[in-house]
C-alpha positions in Angstrom: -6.7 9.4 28.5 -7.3 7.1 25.8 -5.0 7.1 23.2 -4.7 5.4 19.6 -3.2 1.9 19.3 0.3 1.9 18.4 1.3 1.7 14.6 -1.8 3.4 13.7 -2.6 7.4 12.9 -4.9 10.5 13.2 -5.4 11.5 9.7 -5.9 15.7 9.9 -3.1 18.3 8.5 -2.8 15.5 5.4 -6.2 14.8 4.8 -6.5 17.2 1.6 -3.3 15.2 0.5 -4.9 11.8 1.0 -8.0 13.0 -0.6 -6.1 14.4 -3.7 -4.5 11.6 -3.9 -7.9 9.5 -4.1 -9.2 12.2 -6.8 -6.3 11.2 -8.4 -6.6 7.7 -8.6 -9.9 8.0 -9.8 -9.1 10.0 -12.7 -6.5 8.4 -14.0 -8.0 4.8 -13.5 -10.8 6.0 -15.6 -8.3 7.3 -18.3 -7.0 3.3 -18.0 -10.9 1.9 -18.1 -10.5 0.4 -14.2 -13.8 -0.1 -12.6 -13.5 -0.1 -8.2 -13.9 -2.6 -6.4 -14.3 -2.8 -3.0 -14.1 -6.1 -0.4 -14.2 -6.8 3.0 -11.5 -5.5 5.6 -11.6 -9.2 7.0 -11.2 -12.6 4.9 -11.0 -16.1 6.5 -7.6 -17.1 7.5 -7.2 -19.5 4.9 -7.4 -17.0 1.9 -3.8 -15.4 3.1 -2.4 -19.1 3.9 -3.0 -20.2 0.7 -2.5 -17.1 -1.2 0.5 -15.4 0.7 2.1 -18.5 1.7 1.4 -20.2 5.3 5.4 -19.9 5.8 5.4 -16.2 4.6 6.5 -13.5 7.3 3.7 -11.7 6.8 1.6 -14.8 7.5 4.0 -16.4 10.1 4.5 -12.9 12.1 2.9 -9.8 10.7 -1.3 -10.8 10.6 -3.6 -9.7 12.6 -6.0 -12.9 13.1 -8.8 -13.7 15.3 -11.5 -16.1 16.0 -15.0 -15.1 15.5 -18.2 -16.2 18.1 -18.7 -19.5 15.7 -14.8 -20.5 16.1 -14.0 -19.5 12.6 -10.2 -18.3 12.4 -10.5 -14.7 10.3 -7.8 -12.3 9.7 -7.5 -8.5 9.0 -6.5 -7.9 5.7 -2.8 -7.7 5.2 -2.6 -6.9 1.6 -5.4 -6.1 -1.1 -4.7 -9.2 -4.2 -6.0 -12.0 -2.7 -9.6 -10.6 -1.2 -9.9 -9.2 -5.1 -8.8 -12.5 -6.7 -11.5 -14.3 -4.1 -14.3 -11.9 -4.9 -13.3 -12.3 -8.8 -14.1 -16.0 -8.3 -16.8 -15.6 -5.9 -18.8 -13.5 -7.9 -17.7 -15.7 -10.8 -16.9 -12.1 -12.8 -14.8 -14.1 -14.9 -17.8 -15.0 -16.8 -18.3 -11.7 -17.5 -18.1 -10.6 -21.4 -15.0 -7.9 -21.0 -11.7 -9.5 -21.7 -9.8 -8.7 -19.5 -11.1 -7.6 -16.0 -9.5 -4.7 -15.0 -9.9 -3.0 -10.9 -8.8 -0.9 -8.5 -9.3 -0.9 -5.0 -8.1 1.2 -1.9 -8.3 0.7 1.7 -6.9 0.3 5.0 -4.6 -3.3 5.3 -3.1 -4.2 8.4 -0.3 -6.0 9.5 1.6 -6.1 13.1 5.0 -4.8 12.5 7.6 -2.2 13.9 6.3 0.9 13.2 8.6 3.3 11.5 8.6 6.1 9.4 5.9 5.6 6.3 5.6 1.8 7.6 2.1 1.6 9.8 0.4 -1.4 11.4 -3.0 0.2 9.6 -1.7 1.2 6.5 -3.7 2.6 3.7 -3.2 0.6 0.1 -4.1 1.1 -3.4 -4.0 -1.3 -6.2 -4.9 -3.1 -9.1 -5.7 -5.9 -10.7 -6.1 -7.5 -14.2 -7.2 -10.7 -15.1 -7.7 -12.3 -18.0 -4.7 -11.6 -20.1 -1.7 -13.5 -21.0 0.6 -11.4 -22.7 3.0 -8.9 -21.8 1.6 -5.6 -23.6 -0.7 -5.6 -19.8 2.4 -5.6 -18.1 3.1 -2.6 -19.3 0.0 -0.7 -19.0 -0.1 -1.7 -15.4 3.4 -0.2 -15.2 2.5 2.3 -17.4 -0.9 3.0 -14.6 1.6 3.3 -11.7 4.0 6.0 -13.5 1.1 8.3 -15.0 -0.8 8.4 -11.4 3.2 9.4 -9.5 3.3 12.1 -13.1 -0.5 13.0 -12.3 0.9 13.8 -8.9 3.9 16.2 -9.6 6.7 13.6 -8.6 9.4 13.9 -9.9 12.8 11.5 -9.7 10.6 8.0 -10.3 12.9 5.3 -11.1 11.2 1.6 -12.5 12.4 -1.4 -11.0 11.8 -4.9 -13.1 13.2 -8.1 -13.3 11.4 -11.8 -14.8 10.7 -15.0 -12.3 9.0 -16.9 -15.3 7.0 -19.4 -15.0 6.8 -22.8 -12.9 9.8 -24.3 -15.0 11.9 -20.9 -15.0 11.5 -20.3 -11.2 12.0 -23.8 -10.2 15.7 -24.1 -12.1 16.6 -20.7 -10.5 15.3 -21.5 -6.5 17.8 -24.7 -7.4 20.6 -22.2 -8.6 20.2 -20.1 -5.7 19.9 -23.2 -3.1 23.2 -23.9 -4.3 25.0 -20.8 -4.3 23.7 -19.9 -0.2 24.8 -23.5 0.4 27.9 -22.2 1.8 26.9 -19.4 3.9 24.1 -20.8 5.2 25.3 -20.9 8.9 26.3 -17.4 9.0 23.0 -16.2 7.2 20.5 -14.4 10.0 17.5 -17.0 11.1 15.0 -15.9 8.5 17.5 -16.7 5.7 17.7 -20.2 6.8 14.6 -21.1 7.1 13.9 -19.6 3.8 16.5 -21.7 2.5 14.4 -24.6 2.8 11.2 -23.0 2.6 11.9 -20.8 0.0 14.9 -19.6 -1.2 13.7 -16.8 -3.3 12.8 -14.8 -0.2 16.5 -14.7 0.6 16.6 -12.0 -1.7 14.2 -9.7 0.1 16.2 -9.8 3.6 17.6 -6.7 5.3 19.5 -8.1 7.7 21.8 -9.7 5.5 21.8 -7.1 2.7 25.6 -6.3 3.0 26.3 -10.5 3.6 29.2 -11.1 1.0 26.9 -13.8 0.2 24.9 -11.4 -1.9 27.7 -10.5 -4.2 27.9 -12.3 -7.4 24.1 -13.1 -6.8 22.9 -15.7 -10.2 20.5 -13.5 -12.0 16.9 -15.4 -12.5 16.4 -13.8 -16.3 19.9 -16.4 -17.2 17.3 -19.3 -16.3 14.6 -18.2 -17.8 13.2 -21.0 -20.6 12.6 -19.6 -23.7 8.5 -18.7 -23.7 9.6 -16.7 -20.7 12.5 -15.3 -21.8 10.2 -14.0 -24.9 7.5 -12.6 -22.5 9.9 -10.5 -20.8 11.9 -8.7 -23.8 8.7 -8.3 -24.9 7.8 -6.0 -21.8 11.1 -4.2 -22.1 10.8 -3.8 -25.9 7.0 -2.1 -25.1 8.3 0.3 -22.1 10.4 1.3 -24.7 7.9 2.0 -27.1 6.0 3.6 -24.2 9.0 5.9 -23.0 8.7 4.7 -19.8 12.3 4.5 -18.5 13.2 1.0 -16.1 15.9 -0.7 -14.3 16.7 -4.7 -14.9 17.4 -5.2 -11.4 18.7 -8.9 -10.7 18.0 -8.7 -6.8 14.6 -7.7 -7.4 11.8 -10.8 -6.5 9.3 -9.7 -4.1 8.3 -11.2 -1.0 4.7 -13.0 -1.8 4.6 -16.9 -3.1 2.6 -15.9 -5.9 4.0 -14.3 -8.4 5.6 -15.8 -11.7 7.2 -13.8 -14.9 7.4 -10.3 -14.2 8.1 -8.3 -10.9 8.5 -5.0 -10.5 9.1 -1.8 -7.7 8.6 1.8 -8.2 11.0 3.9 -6.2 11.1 7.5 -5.3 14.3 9.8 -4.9 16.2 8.6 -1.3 16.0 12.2 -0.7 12.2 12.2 0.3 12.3 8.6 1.9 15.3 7.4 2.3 16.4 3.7 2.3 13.1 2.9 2.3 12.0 4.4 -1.1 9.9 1.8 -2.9 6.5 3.0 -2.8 4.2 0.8 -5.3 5.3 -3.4 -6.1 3.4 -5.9 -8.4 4.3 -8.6 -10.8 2.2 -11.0 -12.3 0.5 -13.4 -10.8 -0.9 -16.3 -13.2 -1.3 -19.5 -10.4 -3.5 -17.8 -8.1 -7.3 -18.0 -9.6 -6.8 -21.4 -9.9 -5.1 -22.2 -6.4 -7.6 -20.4 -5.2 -9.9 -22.3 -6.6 -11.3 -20.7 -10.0 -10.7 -21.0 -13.6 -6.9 -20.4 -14.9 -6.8 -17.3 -15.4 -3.5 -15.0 -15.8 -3.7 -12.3 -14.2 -1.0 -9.1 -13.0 -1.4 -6.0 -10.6 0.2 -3.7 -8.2 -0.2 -2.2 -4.3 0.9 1.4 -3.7 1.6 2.6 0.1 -0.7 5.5 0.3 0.8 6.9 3.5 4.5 6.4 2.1 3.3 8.5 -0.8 1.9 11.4 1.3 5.3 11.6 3.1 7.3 11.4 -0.3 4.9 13.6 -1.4 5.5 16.3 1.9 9.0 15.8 1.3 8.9 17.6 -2.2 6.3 19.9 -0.8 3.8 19.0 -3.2 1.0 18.2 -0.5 -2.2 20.0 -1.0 -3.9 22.8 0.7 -6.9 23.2 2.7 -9.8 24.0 0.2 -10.9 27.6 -0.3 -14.0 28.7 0.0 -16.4 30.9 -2.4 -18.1 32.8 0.6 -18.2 33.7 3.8 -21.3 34.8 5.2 -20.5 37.4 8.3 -23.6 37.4 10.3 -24.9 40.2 13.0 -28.3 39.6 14.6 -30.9 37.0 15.1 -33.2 37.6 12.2 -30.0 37.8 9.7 -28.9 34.4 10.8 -32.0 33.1 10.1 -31.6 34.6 6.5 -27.9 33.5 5.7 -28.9 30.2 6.5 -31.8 30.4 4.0 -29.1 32.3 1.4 -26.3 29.7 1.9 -28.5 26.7 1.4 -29.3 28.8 -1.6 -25.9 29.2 -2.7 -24.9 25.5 -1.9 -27.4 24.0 -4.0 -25.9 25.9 -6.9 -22.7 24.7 -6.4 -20.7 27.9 -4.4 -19.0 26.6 -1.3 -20.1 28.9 1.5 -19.4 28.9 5.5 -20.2 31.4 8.2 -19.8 32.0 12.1 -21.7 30.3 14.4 -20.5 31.9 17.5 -22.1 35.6 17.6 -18.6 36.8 17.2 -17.5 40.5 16.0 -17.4 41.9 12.5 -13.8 42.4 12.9 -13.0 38.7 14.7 -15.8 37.3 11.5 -13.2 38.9 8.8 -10.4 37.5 10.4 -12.3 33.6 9.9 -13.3 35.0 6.0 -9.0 35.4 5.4 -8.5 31.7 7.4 -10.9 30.5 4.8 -9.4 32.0 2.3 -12.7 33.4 1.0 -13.2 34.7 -2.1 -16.3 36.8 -1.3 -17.5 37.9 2.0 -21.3 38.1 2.3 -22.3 40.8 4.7 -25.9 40.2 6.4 -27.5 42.2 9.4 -31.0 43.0 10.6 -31.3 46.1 8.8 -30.1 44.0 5.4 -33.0 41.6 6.1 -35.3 44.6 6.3 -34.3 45.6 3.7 -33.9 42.5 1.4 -30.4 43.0 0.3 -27.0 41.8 1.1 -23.8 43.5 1.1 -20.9 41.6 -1.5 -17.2 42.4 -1.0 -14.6 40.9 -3.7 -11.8 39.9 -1.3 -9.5 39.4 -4.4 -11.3 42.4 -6.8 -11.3 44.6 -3.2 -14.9 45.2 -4.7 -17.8 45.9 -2.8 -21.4 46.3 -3.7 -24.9 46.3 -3.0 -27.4 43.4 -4.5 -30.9 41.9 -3.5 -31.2 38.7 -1.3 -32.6 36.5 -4.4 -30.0 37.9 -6.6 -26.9 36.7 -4.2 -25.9 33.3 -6.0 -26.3 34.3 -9.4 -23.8 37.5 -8.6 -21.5 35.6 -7.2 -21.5 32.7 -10.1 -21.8 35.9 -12.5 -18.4 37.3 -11.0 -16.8 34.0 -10.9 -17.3 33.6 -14.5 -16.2 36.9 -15.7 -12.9 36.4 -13.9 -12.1 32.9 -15.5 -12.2 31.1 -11.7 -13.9 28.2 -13.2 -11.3 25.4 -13.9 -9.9 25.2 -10.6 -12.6 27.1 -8.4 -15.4 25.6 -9.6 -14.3 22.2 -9.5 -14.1 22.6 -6.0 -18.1 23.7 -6.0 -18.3 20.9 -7.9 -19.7 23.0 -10.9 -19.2 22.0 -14.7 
């Protein structure tokens, strides 16, 4: 039997999760004025060596690259920023008249690593992105994004992470600082840390294998090397969270693991209680080098990525997932020529919005009930050959324990009529995708 790669997933029992989640997204980024943006699962291998950092792990271990029939090296998308930032210059949207750009994508990204629990080698990611603005106040709303979608979503226990890189100047005096400070442990650091430590110090910060290393206590803190425009931009940010009520942690040890982000950086964590260790379930920062290394305009710009699938398990854990959608009808069917009528009736009933479903496998009355309560049907729709000669259907208010009598051409309006009358609209109706 053929079975799915390892690191990937079956999406089934969660899929009304991952779909309320997208529901989600989509209503709050319109509250925020985000328009989607969608862009190819597959980028040329340069975009993520120039973007991510050629000496990056997830460039140097985790991509998944190929060549294509004309020799070109591609690779599947690892994360979402730097296919929006090339379709930003690309489509030369920064010449459009809205200042700043503001997007949101979501997608499957892919990187080869151990699978564990919410960490996938497919892996479904939303984010966004804003270009166009330099000052902190976007900071915040982006942060401000992130914690209203987790509120949107019921969770509870959602702790903000920050901390400032600053700019060029700001980062370069604190990679010497830290270069300094590993000095000494360097031969008892694991073998990522020292090549970082020539590569990139910085990335020290994000290792796991050393976490506990005593060279991690009494860590420099990058805000004490921040020049002063930096130093600015972030109190800035804090003073507007403030403002916001939108509670945060300074945390020192915080950098992120991608080359390009200057100024601010920031994690959203959950309670350890629903994932553990591994709790951090959205990271951003700003980003204001990449347009141009990239090759476009200079252009600040600052966003976020949220692990979907992490966020369906947190979301399990506080048993906030959602349930399979109820229906408005079910049609129990008993002969040929009343078949042929439900299906005329539902198609009815469907084009006005009710949400209907029947059996298709000439089952009993009683074994058709039993599929009306799996459904979770509000009404059951009754039809047989002597209804059809008659032209009428019998009703039965699952939740009223009502039944009644009405003609065939009357069905939908009865059952919008009873709907109504019993204030089902908000939620109900929604799901029929009524107004």
């Amino acid at each position: 039997m053929i079975q799915k790669v390892k690191g990937t997933m079956d999406i089934t029992d969660a899929i009304e999760t991952y779909q309320r989640i997208e529901k989600t997204i989509q209503t709050v980024s319109r509250l925020f004025h985000y328009r989607e943006i969608r862009t190819p699962h597959f980028e040329l291998s340069e975009l993520f060596h120039r973007s991510v950092g050629s000496d990056s792990d997830i460039v140097s271990k985790e991509t998944y690259d190929f060549k294509d029939r004309g020799g070109r090296d591609n690779t599947l998308r690892p994360e979402g920023t730097a296919g929006v930032v090339r379709a930003y210059i690309e489509n030369k949207l920064y010449a459009q008249p809205a200042i700043p750009q503001k997007y949101y994508y979501y997608g499957s990204m892919f990187r080869y690593e151990r699978p564990q629990k919410g960490r996938f080698r497919e892996f479904r990611q939303f984010g966004v992105e804003v270009f166009g603005s330099h000052l902190p106040a976007i900071d915040a709303e982006v942060i401000a994004y992130a914690v209203t979608l987790l509120k949107a979503l019921k969770l509870k226990d959602v702790k903000v992470h920050l901390n400032s890189l600053g700019d060029e100047d700001s980062k370069r005096a604190y990679k010497s600082v830290l270069k300094k400070h590993f000095e000494p442990h360097i031969d008892t650091l694991c073998h990522d840390c020292r090549r970082r430590y020539t590569d990139n110090p910085l990335r020290i910060l994000d290792c796991k294998v050393d976490r506990n290393h005593s060279a991690f206590e009494h860590l420099p803190h990058a805000i004490d090397y921040l020049v002063d425009a930096d130093k600015t931009h972030f109190e800035t940010l804090l003073n507007t969270l403030d403002s916001m009520n939108i509670a945060y942690v300074v945390d020192h040890q915080l950098v992120r693991g991608l080359d390009y982000y200057t100024h601010t950086v920031f994690e959203i964590k959950v309670s350890e209680s629903l994932l553990g260790s591994q709790n951090t379930i959205c990271g951003g920062g700003r980003y204001n080098r990449l347009v141009r290394d990239l090759g476009g305009p200079d252009t600040p710009a600052v966003g976020f990525g949220f692990g979907i699938d992490r966020l369906v398990i947190a979301l399990d854990a506080a048993e906030l997932t959602a349930k399979p959608s109820s229906i408005h009808a079910y049609f129990i069917i008993m002969g040929a020529k009343a078949r042929v009528r439900a299906m005329q009736l539902m198609q009815q009933c469907r084009l006005m919005g009710l949400m209907c479903d029947a059996d298709y496998g000439d089952r009993s009355m009683k074994a058709q009930f039993k599929q009306s309560v799996f459904h979770d049907a509000r009404f059951v729709v009754i039809i047989g050959d002597n209804e059809v000669d008659q032209d009428i259907v019998q009703i039965k208010d699952q939740q009223q324990n009502k039944e009644e009598t009405v003609p065939s051409s009357a069905l939908a309006h009865t059952l919008i009529d009873h709907l109504t009358q019993n204030q089902y609209s908000c939620e109900d109706c929604e799901k029929g995708d009524q107004s």
